[in-house]
TINU-882971 format. One line per 8 residues: their letters; for each residue y, x, z of C-alpha. Coordinates in Angstrom, 2 decimals. Example, Ala and Ser with C-alpha at 12.3 -4.5 7.8 and 13.67 -1.06 7.14 Angstrom:
<recs>
as> -4.50/12.30/7.80; -1.06/13.67/7.14
</recs>
This chain:
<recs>
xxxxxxxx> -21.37/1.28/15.69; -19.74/-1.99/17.11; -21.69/-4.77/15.90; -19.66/-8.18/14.42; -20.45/-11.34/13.29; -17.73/-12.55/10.49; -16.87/-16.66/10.45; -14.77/-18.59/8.09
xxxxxxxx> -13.59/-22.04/7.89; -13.27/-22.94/4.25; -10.84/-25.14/3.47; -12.20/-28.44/1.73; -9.92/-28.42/-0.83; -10.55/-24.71/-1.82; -12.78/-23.18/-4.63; -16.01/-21.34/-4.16
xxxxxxxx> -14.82/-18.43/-5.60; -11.83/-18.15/-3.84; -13.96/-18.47/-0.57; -16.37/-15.93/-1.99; -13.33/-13.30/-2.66; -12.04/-13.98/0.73; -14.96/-13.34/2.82; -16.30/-9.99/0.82
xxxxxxxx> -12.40/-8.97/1.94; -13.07/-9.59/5.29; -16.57/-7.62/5.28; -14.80/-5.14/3.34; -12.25/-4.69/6.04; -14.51/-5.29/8.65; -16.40/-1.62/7.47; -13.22/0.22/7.31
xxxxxxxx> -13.31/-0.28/10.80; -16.73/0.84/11.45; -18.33/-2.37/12.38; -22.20/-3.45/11.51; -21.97/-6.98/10.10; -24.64/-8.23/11.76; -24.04/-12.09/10.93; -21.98/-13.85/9.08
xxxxxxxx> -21.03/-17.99/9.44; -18.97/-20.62/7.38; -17.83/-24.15/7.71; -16.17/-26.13/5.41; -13.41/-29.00/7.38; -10.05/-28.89/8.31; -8.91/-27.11/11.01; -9.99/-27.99/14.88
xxxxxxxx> -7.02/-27.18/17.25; -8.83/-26.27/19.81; -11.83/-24.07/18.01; -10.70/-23.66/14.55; -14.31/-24.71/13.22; -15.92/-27.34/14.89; -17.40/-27.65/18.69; -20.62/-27.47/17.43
xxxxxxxx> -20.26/-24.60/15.01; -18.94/-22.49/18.27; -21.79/-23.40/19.93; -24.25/-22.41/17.60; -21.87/-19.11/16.85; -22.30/-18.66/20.90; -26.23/-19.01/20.22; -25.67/-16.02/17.52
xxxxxxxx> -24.12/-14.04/19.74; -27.08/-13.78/21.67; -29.49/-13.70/19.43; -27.68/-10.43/17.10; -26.49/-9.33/20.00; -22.65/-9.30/18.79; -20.07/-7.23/20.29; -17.19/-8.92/18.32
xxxxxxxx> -16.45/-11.86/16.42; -13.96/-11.83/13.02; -12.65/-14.46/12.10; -10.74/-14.69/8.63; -8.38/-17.97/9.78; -5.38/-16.59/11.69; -6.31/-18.46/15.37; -4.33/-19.16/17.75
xxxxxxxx> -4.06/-17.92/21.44; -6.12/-21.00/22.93; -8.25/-21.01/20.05; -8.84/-17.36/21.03; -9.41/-18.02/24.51; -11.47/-21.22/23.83; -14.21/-19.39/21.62; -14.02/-16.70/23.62
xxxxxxxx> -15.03/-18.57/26.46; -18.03/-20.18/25.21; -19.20/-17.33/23.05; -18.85/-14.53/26.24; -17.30/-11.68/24.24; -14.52/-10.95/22.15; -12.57/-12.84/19.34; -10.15/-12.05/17.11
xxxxxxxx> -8.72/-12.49/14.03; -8.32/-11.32/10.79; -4.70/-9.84/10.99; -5.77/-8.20/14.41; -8.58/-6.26/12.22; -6.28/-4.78/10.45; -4.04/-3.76/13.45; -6.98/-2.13/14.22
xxxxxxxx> -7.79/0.07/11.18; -3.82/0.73/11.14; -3.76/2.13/14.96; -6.48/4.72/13.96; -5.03/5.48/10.86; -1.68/6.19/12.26; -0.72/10.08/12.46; 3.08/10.14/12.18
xxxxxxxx> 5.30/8.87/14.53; 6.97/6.58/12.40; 3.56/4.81/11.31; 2.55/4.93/15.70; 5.92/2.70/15.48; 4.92/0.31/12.54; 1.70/-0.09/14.12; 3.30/-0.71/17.54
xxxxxxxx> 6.27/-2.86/16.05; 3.39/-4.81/14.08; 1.40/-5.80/16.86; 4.42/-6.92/19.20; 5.90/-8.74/16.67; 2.06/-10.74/15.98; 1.96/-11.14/20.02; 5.58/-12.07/20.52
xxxxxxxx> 5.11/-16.13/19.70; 2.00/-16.34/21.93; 3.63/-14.45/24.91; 4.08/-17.85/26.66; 0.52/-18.56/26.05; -1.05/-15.75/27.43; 0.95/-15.86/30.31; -0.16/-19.70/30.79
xxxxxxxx> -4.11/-18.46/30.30; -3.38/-15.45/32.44; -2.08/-17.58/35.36; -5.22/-20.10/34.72; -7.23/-17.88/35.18; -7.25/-13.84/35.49; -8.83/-12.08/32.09; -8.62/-8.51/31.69
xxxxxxxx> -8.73/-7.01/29.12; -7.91/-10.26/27.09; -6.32/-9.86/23.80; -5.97/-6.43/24.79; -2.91/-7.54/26.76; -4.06/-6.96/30.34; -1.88/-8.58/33.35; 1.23/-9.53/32.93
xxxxxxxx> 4.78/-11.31/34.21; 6.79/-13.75/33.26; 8.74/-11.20/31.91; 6.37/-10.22/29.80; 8.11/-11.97/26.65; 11.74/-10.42/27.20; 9.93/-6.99/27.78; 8.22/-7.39/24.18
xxxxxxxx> 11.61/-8.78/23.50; 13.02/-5.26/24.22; 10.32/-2.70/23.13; 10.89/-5.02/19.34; 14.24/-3.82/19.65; 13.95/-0.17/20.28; 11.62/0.56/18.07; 13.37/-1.08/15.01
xxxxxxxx> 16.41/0.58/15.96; 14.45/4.15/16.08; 12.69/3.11/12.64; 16.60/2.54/11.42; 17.34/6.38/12.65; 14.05/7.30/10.75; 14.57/5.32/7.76; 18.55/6.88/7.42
xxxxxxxx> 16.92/10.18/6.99; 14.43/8.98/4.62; 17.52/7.87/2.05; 19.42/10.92/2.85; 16.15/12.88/1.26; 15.78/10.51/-1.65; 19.45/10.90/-2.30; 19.32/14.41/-2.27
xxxxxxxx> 15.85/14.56/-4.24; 18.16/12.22/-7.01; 20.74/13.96/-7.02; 18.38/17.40/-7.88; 17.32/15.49/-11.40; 14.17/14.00/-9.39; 12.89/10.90/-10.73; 10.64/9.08/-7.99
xxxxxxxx> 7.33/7.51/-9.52; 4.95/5.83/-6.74; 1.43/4.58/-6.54; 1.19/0.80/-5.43; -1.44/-1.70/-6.01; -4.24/-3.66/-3.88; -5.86/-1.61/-1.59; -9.04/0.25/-2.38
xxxxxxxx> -7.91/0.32/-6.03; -8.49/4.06/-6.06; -4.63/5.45/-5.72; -5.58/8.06/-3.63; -8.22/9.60/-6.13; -6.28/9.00/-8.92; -2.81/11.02/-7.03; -5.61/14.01/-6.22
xxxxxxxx> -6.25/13.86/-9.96; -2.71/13.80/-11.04; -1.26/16.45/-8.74; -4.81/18.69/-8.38; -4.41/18.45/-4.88; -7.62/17.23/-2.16; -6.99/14.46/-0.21; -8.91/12.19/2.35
xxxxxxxx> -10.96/9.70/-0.13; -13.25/7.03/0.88; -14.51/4.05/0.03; -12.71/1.73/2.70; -9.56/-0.15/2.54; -6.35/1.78/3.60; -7.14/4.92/3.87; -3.42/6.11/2.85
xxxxxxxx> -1.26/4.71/5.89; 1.28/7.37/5.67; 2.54/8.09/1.78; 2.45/11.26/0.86; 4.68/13.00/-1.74; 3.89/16.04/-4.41; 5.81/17.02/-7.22; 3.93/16.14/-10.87
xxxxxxxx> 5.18/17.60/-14.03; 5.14/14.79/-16.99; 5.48/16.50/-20.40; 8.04/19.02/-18.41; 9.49/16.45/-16.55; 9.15/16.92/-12.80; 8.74/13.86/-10.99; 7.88/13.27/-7.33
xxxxxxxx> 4.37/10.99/-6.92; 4.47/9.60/-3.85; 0.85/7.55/-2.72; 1.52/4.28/-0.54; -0.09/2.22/1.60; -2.22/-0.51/-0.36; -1.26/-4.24/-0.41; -4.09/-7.10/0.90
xxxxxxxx> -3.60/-10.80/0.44; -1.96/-12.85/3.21; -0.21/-10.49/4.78; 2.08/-12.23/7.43; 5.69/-11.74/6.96; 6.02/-9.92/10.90; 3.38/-7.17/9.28; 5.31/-6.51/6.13
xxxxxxxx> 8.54/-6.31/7.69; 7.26/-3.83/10.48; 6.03/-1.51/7.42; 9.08/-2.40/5.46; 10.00/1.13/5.72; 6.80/2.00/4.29; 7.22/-0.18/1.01; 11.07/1.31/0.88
xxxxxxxx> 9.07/4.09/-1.07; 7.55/1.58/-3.93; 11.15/-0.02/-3.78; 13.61/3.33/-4.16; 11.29/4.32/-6.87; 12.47/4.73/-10.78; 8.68/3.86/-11.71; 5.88/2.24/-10.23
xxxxxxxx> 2.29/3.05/-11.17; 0.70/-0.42/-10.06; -2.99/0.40/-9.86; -5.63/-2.25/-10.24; -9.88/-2.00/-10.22; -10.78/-2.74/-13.66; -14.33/-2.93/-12.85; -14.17/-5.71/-11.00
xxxxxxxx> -14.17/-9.71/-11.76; -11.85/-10.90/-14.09; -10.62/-13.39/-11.49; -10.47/-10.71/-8.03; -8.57/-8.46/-10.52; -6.54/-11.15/-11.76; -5.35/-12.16/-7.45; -4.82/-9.23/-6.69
xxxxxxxx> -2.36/-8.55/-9.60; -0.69/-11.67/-7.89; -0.67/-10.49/-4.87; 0.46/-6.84/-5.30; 3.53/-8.94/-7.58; 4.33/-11.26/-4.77; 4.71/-8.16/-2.31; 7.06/-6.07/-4.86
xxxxxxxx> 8.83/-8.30/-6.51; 11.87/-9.36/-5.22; 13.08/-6.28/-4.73; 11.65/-4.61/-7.94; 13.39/-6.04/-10.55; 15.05/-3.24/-12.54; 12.51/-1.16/-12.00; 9.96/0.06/-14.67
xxxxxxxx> 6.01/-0.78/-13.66; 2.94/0.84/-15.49; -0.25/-1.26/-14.77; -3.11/1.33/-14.23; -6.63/0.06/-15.06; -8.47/2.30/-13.09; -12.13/2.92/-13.12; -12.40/2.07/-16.71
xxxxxxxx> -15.56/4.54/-17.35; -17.76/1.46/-15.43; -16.87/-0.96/-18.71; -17.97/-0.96/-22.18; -14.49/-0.79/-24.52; -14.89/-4.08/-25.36; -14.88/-5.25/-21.98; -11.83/-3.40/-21.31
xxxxxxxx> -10.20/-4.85/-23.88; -10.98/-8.36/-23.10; -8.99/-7.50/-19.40; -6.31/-5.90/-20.50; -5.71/-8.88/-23.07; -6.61/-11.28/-20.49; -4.40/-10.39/-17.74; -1.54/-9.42/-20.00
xxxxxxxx> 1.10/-11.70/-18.31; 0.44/-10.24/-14.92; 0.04/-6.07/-16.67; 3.40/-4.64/-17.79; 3.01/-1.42/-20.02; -1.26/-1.03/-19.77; -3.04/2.14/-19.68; -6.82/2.62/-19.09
xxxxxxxx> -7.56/5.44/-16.75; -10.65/6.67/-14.86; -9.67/8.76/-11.78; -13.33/10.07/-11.52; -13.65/11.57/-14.87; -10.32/12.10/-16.02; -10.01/9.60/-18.85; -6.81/8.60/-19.99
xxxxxxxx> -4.60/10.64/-17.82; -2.36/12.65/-20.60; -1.71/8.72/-22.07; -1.21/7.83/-18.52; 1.66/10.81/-18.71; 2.87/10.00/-21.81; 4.11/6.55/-20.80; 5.35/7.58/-17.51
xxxxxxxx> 7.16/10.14/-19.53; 8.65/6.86/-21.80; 9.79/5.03/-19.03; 11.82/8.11/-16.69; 15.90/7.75/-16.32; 16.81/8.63/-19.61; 17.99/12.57/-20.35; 20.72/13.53/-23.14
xxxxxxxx> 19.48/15.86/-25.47; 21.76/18.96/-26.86; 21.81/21.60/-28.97; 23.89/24.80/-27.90; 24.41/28.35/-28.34; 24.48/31.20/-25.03; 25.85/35.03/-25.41; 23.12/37.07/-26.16
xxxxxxxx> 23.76/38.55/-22.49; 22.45/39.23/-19.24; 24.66/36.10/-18.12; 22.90/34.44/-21.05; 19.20/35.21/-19.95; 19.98/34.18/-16.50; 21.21/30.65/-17.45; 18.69/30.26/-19.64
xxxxxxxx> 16.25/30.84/-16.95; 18.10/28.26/-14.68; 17.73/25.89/-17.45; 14.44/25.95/-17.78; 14.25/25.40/-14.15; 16.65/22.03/-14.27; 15.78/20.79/-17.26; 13.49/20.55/-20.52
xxxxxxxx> 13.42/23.16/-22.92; 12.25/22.11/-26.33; 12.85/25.63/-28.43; 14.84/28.81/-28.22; 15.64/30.58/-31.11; 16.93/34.65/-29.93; 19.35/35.81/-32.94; 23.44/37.00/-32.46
xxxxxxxx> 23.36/34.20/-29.61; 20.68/32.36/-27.61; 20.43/28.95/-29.14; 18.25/26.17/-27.62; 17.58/22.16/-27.71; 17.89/21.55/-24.41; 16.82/17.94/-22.67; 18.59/17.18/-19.06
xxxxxxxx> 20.57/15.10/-17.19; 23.84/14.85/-17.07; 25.66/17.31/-14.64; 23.11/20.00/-16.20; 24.35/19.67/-19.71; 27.85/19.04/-18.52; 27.19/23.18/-16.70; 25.50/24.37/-19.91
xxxxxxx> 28.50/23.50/-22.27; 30.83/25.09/-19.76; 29.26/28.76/-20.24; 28.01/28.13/-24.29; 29.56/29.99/-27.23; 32.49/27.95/-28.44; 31.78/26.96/-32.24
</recs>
């Protein structure tokens, strides 16, 4: 295990708690990629432009080092390429930030192609404005191995430059194909229903749950990098449940654009199940409802949101209800659930059932005929069935959409 020391400078003007949520993130992510916390260190001031923290905090972080015998060092602020190089030089090992940790835990989570390119388009696009300062250290002085980066030209900016360019043009050929399927999948009478929320919010038990299927499930953030899709039926509607990639506060714009693609499934969706950790403080739950609504929202607003309380079997009732009252503002359409023992899920289904694309819903008579048996059987494949009653014809209440019912009037009995 790689050993780390975590540091944060806390901004004077900040709240405790706010400082406190921040820095159990950073541990938090900080596990998910296998690292012993070995130390951790704070400062409260404004920022130092050459160390981020103070001279004399780096110092006695350099001391640390030593003394814990540190392999890495974390730090939550987003530094820059001297302030990199600058701590790095007085604490003799490796620095790096918090947005580089989780370029890390995404380039060993990536298995597809297209999430190799996110990662890949990700980190260019977070080295692409300090290309002129690595080349400036590089020249300096020669560091391999620093920032990962290795030696490289003057050209090295144009030749990110290009590789930017080539892979968002093969994520644009990837992402074509991805409507085409939703289109089709549409078109079919699919509704699409997705799993969003803050990551470690326990989407990927809850999707096993709902679709009785095993999937990889542990207790680190983003563990779902690639979303996955499985058909659900809801009340006998069939809906596709796709699992996404979680959300995590401050993301940079040049990482949510590179996994744009990614968040295409929350957007494209006709519901989205926003999942949230009930068990935790009222205040975490209540920031990361704000931030899983600042990543969605422009681009979500026709489209219906369920707020899943999750893990609701670690609260009393009453404590449940004081949340979901609480937090009502930021919770569209509530619904308790508990993905480990099962609580909740057929209300859970019941008001993703209320909120699907809307079906007509017919009455109409078939020949009592071979014909008659087989459309029947189609229609119960397309659509929803709610009786059949077998006399001189075959007469049923039939629920679908449109193009369905518009077939099934065009072989019924004319009255």
């Amino acid at each position: 295990m790689k050993r780390a020391i975590l540091v944060k400078r806390n901004d004077p003007r900040s709240e405790d708690y706010e400082n406190e949520l921040q820095m159990t993130e950073l541990e938090e992510l900080a596990g998910s990629a296998a690292y012993t916390i070995v130390a951790e260190l704070t400062q409260t001031r404004h920022p130092d432009r050459k160390y981020q923290v103070g001279r004399g905090k780096v110092e006695e972080l350099a001391q640390l080092v030593q003394d814990v015998h540190a392999d890495k060092v974390i730090f939550h602020n987003p530094l820059s390429t001297m302030q990199v190089y600058n701590i790095s030089e007085i604490c003799r090992c490796e620095v790096i930030d918090k947005f580089q940790l989780i370029l890390e835990i995404f380039a060993t989570r990536a298995t597809t192609h297209r999430s190799k390119l996110q990662v890949e388009l990700a980190r260019l696009e977070y080295e692409l404005p300090k290309a002129r300062a690595i080349i400036s250290i590089l020249k300096k002085e020669e560091r391999p191995g620093f920032m990962g980066l290795g030696g490289y030209e003057d050209s090295y900016a144009q030749d990110v430059k290009n590789r930017i360019s080539r892979i968002k043009d093969e994520l644009k050929d990837v992402e074509r194909d991805r409507d085409s399927l939703r289109s089709f999948r549409h078109s079919k009478g699919f509704s699409l229903v997705v799993l969003a929320g803050y990551t470690n919010a326990g989407k990927s038990t809850l999707f096993n749950l709902l679709v009785d299927e095993s999937r990889t499930v542990r207790n680190m953030l983003f563990t779902t990098l690639v979303p996955t899709t499985r058909s659900l039926d809801v009340e006998g509607r069939e809906v596709l449940l796709t699992d996404t990639v979680g959300f995590i506060e401050d993301l940079p714009h040049w990482m949510v654009d590179a996994f744009r693609s990614t968040l295409n499934e929350i957007f494209f969706a006709d519901i989205v199940l926003l999942v949230v950790d009930s068990s935790e403080p009222l205040e975490k739950i209540r920031r990361k409802l704000l931030v899983s609504h600042e990543t969605m929202w422009e681009q979500l607003q026709e489209v219906e949101i369920v707020t899943v309380f999750n893990k609701s079997d670690l609260l009393t009732e009453e404590e449940l209800d004081e949340r979901m009252l609480s937090l009502g503002y930021l919770a569209p359409n509530p619904v308790a659930v508990s993905s480990r023992t099962g609580f909740g899920i057929k209300s859970l289904k019941q008001e993703i059932r209320k909120h699907l694309p809307r079906w007509d819903r017919i009455q109409l008579s078939l020949p009592l005929s071979e014909e008659g048996m087989s459309m029947l059987s189609w229609l119960f494949d397309e659509g929803v069935i709610h009786g059949v009653d077998y006399s001189d014809s075959i007469d049923i209440d039939l629920e679908a959409r449109e193009n369905i019912l518009n077939k099934a009037r065009s072989f019924a009995l004319k009255k």
